[in-house]
N, C-alpha and C positions, 0 to 999 in steps of 0.2 A: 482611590477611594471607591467603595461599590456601590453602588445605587439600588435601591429599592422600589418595588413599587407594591402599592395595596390599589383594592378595591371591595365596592359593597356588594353584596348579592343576596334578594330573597325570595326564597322558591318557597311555595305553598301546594297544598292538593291534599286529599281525599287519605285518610290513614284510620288504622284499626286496632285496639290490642287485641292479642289472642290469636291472631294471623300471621305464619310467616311465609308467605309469598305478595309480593309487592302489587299485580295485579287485582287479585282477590280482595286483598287491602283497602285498595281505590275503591273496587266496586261495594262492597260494605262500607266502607265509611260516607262514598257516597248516599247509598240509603239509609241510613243514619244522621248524614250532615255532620259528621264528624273531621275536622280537618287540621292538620298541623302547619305550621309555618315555619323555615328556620331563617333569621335574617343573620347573616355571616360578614365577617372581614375576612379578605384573602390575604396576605402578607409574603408576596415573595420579598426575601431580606437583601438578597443578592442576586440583583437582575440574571445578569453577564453568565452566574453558575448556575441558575436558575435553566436558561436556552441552551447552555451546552449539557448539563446533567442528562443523560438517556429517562431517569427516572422524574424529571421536572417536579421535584417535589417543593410544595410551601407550606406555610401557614395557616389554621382557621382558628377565627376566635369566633362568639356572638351570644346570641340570644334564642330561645326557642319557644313556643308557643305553639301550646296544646292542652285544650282544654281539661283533659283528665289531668294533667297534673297543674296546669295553671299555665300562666303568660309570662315572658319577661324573662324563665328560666336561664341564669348567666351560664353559657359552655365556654370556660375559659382553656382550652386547648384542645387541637384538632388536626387535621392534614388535608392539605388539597395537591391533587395529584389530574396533572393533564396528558392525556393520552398514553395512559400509563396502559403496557404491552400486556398481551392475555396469549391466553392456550391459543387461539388460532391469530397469525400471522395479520389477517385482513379488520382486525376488533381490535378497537381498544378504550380505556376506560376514563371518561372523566371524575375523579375521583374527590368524595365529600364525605368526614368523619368529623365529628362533634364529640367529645363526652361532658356530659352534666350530670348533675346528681336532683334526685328528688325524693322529698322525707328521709335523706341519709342512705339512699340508694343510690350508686353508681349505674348511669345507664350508657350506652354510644350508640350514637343515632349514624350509620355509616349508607353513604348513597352511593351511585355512578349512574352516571349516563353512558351509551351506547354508541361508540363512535365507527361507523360501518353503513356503508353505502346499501340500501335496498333494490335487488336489480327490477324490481316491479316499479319502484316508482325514485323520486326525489325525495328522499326523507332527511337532507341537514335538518331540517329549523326543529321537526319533531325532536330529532337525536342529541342536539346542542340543549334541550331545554326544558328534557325529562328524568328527571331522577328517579331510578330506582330505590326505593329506599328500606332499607330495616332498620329496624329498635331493637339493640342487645342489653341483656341485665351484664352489666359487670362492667372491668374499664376497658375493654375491647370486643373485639370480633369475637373471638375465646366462649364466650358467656350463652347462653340461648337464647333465643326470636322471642321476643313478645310482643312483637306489636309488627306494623308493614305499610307498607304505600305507596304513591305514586306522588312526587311533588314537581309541580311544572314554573317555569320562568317564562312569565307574559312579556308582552310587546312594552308597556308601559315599566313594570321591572326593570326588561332591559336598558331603556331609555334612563332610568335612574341608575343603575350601574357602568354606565358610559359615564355619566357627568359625578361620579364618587371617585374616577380612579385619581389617584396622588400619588407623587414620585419624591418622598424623600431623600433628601439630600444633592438634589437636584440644585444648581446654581444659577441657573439661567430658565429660562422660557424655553429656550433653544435647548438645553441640554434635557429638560423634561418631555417637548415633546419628540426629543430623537429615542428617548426609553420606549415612549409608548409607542413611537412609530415601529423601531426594533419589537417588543410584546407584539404589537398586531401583526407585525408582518408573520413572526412565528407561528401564533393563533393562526392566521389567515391560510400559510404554508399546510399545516398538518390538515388541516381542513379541506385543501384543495386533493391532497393525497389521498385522501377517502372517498372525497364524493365527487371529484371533477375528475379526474384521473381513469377511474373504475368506468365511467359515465361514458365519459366523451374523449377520453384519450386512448392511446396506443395500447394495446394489449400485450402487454411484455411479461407479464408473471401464468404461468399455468395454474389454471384454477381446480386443476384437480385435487381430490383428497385423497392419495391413496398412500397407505405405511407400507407394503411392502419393501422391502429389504433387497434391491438389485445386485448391490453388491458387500463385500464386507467392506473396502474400505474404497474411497474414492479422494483420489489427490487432483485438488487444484491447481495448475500448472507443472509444466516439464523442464525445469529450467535445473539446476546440482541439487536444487532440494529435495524437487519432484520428482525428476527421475529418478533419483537414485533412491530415495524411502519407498517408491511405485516398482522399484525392480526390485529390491531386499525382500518387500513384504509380498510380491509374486513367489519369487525363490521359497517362500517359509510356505504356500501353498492356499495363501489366500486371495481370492477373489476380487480383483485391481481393475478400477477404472482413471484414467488419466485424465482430467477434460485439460485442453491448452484453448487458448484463444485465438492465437496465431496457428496460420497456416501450416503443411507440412512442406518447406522448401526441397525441391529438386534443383540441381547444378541449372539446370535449361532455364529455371523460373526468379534465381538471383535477379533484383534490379539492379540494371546498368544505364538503362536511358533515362533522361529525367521522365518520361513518361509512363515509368513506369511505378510496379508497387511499393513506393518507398515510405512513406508512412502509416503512422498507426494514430487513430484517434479512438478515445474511449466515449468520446459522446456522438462519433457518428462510426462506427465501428461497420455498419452495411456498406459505407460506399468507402471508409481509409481507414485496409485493414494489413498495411502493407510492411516494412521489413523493421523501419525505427517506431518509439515511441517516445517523442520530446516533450517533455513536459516543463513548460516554464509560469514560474514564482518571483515573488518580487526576491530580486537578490540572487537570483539560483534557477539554473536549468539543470533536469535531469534527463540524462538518454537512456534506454532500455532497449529491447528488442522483443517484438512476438511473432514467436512460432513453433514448433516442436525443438526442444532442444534449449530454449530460453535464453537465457544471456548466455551461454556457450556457444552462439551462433554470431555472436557482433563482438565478446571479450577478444580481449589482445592474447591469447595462447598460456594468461602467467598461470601458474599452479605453483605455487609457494606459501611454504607454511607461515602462520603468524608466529612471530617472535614470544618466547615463555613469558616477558615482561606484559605483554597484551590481559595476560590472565590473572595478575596480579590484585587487579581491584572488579569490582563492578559484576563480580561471575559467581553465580554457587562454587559450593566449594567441592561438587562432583565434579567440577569441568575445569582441570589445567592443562597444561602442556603434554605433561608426561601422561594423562589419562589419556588425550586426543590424539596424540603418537601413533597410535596402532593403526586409528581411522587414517591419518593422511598419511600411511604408507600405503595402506590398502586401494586409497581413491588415486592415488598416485602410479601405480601398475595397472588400475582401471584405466587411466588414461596415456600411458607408456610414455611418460615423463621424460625428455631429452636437453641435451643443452644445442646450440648450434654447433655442428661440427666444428675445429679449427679449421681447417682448411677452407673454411666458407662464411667468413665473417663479413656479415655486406660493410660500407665505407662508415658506416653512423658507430657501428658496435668499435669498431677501430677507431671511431672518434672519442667514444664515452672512456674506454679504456687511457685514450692518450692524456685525457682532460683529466680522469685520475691523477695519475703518474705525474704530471706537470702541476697540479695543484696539492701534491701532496700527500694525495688519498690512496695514492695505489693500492694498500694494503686491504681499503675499501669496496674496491670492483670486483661485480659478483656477478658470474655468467647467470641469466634467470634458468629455470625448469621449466620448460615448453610442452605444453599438450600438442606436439607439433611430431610428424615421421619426416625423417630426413633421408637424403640417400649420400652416403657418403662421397661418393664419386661426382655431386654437383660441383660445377665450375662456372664462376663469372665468366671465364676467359673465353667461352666458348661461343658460338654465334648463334645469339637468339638464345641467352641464357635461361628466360623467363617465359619461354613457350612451353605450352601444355604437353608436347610432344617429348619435354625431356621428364616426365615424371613417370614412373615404374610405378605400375599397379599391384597390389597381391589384397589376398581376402585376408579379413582381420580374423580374432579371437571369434568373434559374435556373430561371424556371416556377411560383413559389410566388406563391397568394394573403398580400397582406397589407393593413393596416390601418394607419391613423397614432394618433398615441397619444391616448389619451381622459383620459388621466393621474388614471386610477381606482387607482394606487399595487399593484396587485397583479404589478408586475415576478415579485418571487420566487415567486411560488403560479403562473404562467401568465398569459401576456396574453392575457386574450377576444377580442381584435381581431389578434393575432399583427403588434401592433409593433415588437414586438422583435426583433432580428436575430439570431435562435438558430442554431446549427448546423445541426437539422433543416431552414431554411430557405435557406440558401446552402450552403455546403461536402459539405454529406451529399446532397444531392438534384443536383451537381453530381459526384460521384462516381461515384451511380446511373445519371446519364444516360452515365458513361464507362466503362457495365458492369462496375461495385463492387457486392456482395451486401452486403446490411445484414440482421443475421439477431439482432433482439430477442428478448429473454430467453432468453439465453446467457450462464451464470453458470458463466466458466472455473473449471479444478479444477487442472490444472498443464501443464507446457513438457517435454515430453519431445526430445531431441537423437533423429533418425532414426538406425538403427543402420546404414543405408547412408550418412550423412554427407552427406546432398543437402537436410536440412532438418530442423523440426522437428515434432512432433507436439501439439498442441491439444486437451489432454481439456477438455470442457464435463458442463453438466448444461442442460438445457432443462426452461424451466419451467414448466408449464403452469398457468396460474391458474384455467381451469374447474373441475379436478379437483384443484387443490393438490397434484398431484405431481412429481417429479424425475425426467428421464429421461437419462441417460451417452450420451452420443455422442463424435466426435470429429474431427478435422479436420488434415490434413497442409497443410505450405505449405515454399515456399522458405526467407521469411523472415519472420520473424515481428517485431511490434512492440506494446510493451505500453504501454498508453494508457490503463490503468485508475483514474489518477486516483493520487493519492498516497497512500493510505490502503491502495488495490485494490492496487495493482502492489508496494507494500514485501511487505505480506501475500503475493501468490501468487510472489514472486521468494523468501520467506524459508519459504513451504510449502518450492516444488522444491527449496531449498537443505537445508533441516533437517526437514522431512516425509517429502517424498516422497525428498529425495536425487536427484532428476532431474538437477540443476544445481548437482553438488556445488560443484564450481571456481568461484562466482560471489566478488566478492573479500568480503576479510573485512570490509568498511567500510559492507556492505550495513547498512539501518536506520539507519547516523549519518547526525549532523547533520541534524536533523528540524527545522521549524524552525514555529511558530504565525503569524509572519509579523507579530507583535505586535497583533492584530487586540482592538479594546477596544470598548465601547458607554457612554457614562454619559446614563441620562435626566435632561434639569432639567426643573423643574415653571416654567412662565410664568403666574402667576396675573395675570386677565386680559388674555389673550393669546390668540389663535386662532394655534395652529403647523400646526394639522390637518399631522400627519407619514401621514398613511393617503392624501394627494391629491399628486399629481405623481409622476413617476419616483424608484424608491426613493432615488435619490442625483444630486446633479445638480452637484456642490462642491465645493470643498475648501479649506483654507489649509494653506499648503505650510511645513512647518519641515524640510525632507528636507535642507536644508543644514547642521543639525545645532547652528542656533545657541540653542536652546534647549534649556536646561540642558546642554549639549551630548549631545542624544542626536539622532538623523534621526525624522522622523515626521510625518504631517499631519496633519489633522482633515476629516471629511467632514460633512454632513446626512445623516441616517439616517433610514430611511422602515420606515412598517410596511403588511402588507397593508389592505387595507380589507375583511378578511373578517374582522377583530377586529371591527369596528363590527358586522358581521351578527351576530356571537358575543354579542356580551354584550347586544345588542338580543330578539335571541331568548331568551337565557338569561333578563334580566329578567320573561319574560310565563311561562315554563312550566320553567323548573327549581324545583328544589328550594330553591335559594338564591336563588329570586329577588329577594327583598326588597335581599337584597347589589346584586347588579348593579342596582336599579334606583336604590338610593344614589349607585352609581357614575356611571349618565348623571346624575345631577341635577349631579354636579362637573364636568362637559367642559361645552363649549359646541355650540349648535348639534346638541345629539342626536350628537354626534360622539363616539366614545372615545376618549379620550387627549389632544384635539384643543390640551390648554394644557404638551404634553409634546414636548421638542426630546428625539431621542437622538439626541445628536451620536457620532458616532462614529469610525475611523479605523483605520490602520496604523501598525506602529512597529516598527525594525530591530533584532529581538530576539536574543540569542545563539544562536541556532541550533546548540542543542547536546544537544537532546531523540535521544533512545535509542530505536526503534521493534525490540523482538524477539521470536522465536518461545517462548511454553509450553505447558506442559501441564498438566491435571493429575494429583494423583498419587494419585489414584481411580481405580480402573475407571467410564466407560471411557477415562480417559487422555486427552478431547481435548484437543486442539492451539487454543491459542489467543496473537493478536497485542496484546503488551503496549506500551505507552508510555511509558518513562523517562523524568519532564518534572521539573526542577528549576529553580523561577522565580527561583532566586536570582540570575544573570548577567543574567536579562531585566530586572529587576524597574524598574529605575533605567529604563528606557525606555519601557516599559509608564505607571509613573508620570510620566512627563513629559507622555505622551496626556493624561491623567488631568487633573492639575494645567493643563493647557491647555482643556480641557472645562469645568474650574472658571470659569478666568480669561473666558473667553469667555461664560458665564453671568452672572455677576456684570455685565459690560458692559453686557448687553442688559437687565440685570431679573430673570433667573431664577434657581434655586436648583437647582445639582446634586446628585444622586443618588447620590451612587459605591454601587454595588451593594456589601453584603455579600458578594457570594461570592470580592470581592476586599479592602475592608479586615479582614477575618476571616480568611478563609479563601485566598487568592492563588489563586484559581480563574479561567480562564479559556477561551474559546471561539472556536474558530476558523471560518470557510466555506474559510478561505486555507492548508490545509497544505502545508507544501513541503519537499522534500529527502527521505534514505534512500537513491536510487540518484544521489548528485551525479555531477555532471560532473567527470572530472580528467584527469589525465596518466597514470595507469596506477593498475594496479588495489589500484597501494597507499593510493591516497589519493581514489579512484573506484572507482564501479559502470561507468558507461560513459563514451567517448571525447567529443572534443567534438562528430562527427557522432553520438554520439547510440546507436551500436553498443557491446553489452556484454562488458568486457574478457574475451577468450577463449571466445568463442562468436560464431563471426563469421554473420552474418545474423539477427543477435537484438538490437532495438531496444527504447530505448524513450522515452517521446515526451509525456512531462506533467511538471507540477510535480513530482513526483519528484527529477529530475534537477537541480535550480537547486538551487546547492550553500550558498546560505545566504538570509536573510531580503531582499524586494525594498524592504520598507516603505511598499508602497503595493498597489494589485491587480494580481495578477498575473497577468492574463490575456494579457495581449497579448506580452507575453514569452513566455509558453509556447507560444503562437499563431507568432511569430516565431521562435523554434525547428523548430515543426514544421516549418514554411514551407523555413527552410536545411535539416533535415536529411533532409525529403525530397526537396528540390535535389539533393542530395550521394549518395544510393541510385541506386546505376548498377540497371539496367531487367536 
């Protein structure tokens, strides 16, 4: 049930007919003694949609009094609108519209206050309590001025509009004063943003005015969405700037020690600016990675297309299989798509296959498609098969050294031989040579619309990691396209919406349909067994159930790899931690001085309800920050999630081993994603979408965007190459 709340308000001051500027107004009516009063009810109906709507619109009814035409005057409907967004970015408007009629005249008496920090002095109490006012003939704004004023809200006023508010439908004491404590903290929030903030806080937005047009189009983030729409639309001859947030990693600067750069925070980004970004929700952790190159620098190598069945519901009807075809052959030769040699199958990929074959499925096991170079001539057998010295270099397509795989398992942490076919290696360093600026550690702030209509605005912050500090700059572009990952792009699309208010109009469906992408892990233990999961490419596998004939849910099973900087960890740790006795327990149980080495995590996707909630709070402390929540309810997923699960078993038991199921899902139905998707889905209009199916967002035309975000529900598998094949068409489809 929603809760409501009202409240009384009455502003009076100094008005005039035959004037229309509000000023003027005051000051004649003052010499005159002329003055109107309007005593109003506020009526927000629906609290809860009231603080999340960007546009906070309510209610007014009341009364108005003004001597030309009399007192008492009934205005039985009206709007009230708080902090509603204006042409400049730093203003906004408390908004107060009445219509009444007098002598069988339609008149609308329409005010606002001024909400914007004075850098000359402290101006809340003036700005919260001055209405701007005009008198239209007619039933709106539409009609002409004839009248104007200035109407103020005293100390006493206020005092009686504190002790009017009422909360309908309210059950308790407790239930009404948690509405108005939720109302005030808001009120209190938007207020600190204007006048405390500007005042006496950090200076993170550049307060420049300038429209200039730096570039034509500027892509935020470098990750399959970014680079690849940032290289296409260099290639057609336009004017590219990339901003990424994350660093440019060199081989020398992978973290390996725990001292070093290994995380990424987005609330303290000056001092943890480093390789992961964990982000945990109730229910749900997601891992990301920033840097140039974006999740192509932490994913597991898969490039595989989504199944025709994926495109069946939920998608404009420009975007199937057979359309998207062209794209993931093309992003697929961009990235020189391989399987593992035969002759070099590590011990896990030989395991998934056997566990087929003995359960059934064999007809099922699918060598994956590798963004990975391989050298045909590798051999385990050889001594020191996993040293950097066995990997043959040559220069690729684009001018990048590279390396074939030594199959040292550290995919996710950085390959030392640069096997992998990362972004930074192909698409970004082929953008550069098409005169694209790639400008690292550029940690966007918000999307401003240019008030000349020729484009938008791009506030950053730049990070400097020698000094751990932030500095505001900013950057104008034709068109802008946001590439920051799904986690990046909901958060700064649902800032400018409900923060900043830059991008009031973006539609209301922004944040649904979130989806985990069903993404599970379960280790079994293979007592003696050598699986060593720390040697080969992290995944190399898989057994395909995406037909759904099990239990009937869609989902497959992969081999799951871990770095091989565990084995340096707990080898270390044994000879000089504190607990070493512990870990030195632990090599006596693995083989071979290996850790883990009798440990399969098998792992996988699975087509989960895609029904997770991504939206903006705050809270309701000074100082009020803004922070991105995740509504995750495993109930709809759960049934397919556990079919993963129950398949991990079955495949266990086959071979010998004994599965794991983590507590933090028969407990506690906790889970973790590298795979988030959805928030700005794809639709037909922006009732039931953020953007079109080229990828433009409804009602801001030259404002993309261009990653998992947009895939409007779960793939069940990795979904890279989809997002890849996206960009591909819908920078096709961006006229130059």
């Amino acid at each position: 049930m929603s809760i409501s709340l009202t409240f009384k308000e009455t502003m009076s001051g100094y008005f005039t007919l035959g004037v229309t500027d509000p000023a003027e107004g005051a000051k004649v009516g003052k010499q005159n003694n002329t003055q109107l009063a309007m005593h109003a009810k506020v009526s927000l109906d629906d609290l809860d949609r009231f603080l999340s709507d960007p546009n906070h619109l309510g209610w007014l009814t009341g009364t108005i009094d003004f001597p030309p035409f009399g007192t008492g005057i009934a205005a039985n409907s009206g709007i009230f609108n708080l902090f509603k967004p204006t042409n400049d970015p730093d203003v906004t408007y408390m908004v107060y519209e009445l219509a009444f009629q007098h002598q069988g005249q339609d008149y609308y008496l329409a005010g606002h206050k001024n909400v914007k920090d004075d850098p000359a002095g402290f101006d809340l109490w003036s700005d919260t309590t001055t209405l701007y006012t005009c008198l239209y003939q007619g039933k709106d704004k539409s009609g002409p001025i004839v009248g104007a004023g200035i109407l103020t809200l005293g100390v006493k006023q206020l005092a009686d509009l504190l002790s009017t508010i009422q909360v309908p439908g309210a059950t308790s004491l407790a239930e009404k004063a948690h509405a108005i404590e939720k109302f005030g903290a808001f009120f209190a929030g938007k207020l600190w943003d204007s006048y405390i903030i500007p005042k006496f806080g950090k200076q993170l937005l550049d307060k420049s005015h300038d429209e200039t047009l730096h570039y034509d189009v500027i892509v935020i983030g470098s990750g399959f969405g970014g680079a690849i729409t940032g290289c296409r639309l260099a290639e057609k001859g336009l004017k590219v700037c990339i901003l990424e947030r994350g660093r440019r990693w060199e081989v020398k600067d992978y973290p390996r020690d725990p001292k070093d750069a290994w995380l990424w925070s987005n609330e303290k980004p000056a001092e943890l600016n480093g390789w992961i970004d964990l982000r945990t929700y109730p229910n749900m952790a997601v891992a990301q990675c920033s840097g140039v190159g974006g999740g192509s620098l932490i994913y597991a190598n898969i490039f595989v297309e989504a199944e025709p069945f994926v495109f069946d519901m939920g998608w404009p009807k420009e975007i199937t299989y057979e359309s998207l075809k062209p794209y993931y052959e093309k992003t697929g030769k961009m990235l020189n798509v391989q399987e593992v040699p035969d002759n070099q199958w590590p011990a896990k990929m030989k395991l998934m296959k056997e566990a087929a074959e003995k359960s059934g499925y064999s007809s099922r096991f699918r060598k994956m498609p590798l963004a990975v170079n391989f050298d045909p001539d590798f051999s385990y057998d050889r001594a020191d098969p996993f040293g950097n010295q066995h990997s043959k270099y040559h220069i690729n397509a684009f001018g990048q050294e590279q390396g074939t795989c030594i199959h040292c398992g550290n995919c996710d942490i950085g390959c030392p031989v640069k096997a992998r076919n990362t972004l930074d290696l192909n698409y970004i360093p082929l953008a550069e040579q098409h005169g694209a600026v790639v400008k690292p550690l550029h940690l966007v702030q918000r999307i401003t619309p240019l008030q000349s209509g020729t484009g938008y605005r791009v506030d950053f912050n730049v990070i400097d990691i020698d000094r751990k500090k932030l500095a505001p700059g900013f950057l104008n572009a034709k068109k802008v396209i946001v590439a920051a990952g799904t986690m990046g792009t909901n958060e700064l699309l649902l800032r400018c919406r409900d923060q900043y208010g830059t991008l009031p109009n973006l539609s209301s469906v922004l944040g649904t349909g979130w989806s985990s992408n069903g993404d599970f892990l379960t280790p079994a233990i293979f007592n003696n067994r050598d699986i060593s999961p720390t040697q080969g490419p992290t995944i190399t596998s898989a057994i395909d159930f995406l037909d759904g004939s099990f239990k009937g849910q869609r989902f497959w099973v992969q081999d799951g790899g871990l770095p091989n900087l565990i084995k340096d960890a707990v080898t270390g740790l044994s000879t000089d931690h504190q607990y070493g006795h512990f870990f030195s327990v632990l090599q006596t149980l693995v083989k071979n001085n290996t850790p883990l080495s009798c440990v399969m995590p098998w792992f996988g996707q699975a087509v989960d309800a895609s029904d997770g909630v991504l939206k903006l709070s705050r809270s309701r402390i000074p100082p009020f920050r803004h922070k991105m929540e995740l509504n995750w309810n495993i109930q709809k997923s759960a049934g397919a999630v556990q079919a993963l699960i129950d398949m991990h078993i079955e495949l266990s038991k086959a071979t010998g081993g004994a599965a794991e199921v983590p507590l933090t899902w028969t407990v506690l139905k906790n889970l973790i994603t590298p795979h988030p998707l959805g928030g700005c889905r794809i639709g037909t209009s922006s009732t039931d979408g953020v953007v079109d199916h080229k990828g433009e967002v409804f009602g801001h035309p030259g404002l993309y965007i261009a990653d998992g975000s947009i895939i409007p529900k779960a793939v069940g598998l990795n979904p890279s190459r989809t997002i890849a094949a996206l960009a591909e068409r819908m920078a096709e489809l961006i006229k130059p």
